[in-house]
N, C-alpha and C positions, 0 to 999 in steps of 0.2 A: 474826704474828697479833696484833690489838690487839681486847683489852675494852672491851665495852661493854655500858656498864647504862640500861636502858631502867625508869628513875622513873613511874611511874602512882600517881594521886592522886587521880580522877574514877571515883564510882558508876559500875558496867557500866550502870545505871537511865536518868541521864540525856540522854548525849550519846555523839558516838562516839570520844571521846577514847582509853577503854580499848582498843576493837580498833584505832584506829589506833596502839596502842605494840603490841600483838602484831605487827601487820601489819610492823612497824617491824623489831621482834624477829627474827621470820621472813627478813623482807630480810637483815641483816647478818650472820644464823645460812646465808642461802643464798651468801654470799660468804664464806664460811670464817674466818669473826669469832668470836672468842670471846663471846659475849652469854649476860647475863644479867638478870632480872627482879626490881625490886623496888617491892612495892606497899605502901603507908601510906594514912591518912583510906580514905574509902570504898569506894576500889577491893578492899581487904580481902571484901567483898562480893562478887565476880566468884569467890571461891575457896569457898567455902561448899557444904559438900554440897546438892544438892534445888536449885540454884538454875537457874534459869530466866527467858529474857528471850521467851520466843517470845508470850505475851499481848500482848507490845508489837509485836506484830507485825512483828519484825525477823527475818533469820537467827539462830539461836543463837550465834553466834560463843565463845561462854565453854567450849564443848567443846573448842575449840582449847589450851585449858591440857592440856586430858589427850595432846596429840599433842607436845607440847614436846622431849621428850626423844627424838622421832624425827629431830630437824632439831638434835640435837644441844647443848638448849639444857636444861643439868643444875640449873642451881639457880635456884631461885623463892624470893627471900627477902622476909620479914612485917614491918614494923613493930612491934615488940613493944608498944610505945605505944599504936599505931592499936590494937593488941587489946586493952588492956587499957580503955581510952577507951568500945570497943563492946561492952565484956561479952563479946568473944571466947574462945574454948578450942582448945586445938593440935587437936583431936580433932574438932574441927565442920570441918574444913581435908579438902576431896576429896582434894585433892593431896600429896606431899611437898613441906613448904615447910620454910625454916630460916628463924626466928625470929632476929631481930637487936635488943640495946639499942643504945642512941644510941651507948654509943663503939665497938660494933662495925660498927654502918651509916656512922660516919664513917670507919674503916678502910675498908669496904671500898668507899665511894667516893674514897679516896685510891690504892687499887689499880687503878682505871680509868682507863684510855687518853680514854673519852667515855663521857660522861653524858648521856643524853638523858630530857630530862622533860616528859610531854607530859600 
C-alpha cells in the first residue's frame, strides 16, 4: 500500500479544483491506497463550519469532507500558516483536522509515496 497526499490550495469559491482533489482522494482511497488530505491558502475555507456553496448554484460537494472517514481516508491536515494568515481558530474547523507547522508538513510530505497537488 502506498501514501498519498492529495495538496489543495484553491477556494471551494472559485473553481473546481477543490472537489477534483476529493474526487481524486476518493479514487485512490477506492483502490486501497493509503490517502491523505492536506489543505493550505484558501482551501482552508472548504472546512469551516456554516459553509456552503449551494448560492453558486453547484452540488454542495464540501459535505463530502464529513464522509472521509467512511472510505477510510483518517487525517485531514491544516496548514498552521494558512490559519494564522486567515484569522483562523482550530474551533471554527467542522471537522477533525490536525494542524501542521512548516517542519511538520515537510516531514510528512517526505513520508509520501505521491504527492498530488491540484
Amino acid at each position: 500500500m502506498k501514501n498519498y497526499l492529495i495538496v489543495c490550495n484553491a477556494s471551494p469559491f472559485n473553481d473546481g479544483s477543490l472537489k477534483e482533489s476529493l474526487d481524486m482522494a476518493l479514487i485512490f482511497a477506492a483502490i486501497d491506497q493509503q490517502v491523505s488530505l492536506l489543505l493550505q491558502g484558501d482551501a482552508l475555507y472548504a472546512l469551516l463550519q456554516g459553509q456552503s456553496i449551494e448560492s453558486l448554484e453547484i452540488k454542495n460537494y464540501l459535505k463530502a469532507f464529513g464522509t472521509l472517514s467512511l472510505y477510510d481516508i483518517e487525517h485531514i491536515y491544516v496548514c498552521e500558516h494558512s490559519m494564522k494568515q486567515r484569522g483562523l481558530d482550530i474551533a471554527q474547523f467542522a471537522y477533525d483536522i490536525i494542524t501542521l507547522d512548516t517542519s511538520e508538513k515537510q516531514a510528512l510530505l517526505q513520508q509520501q509515496h505521491q504527492v498530488v497537488t491540484i
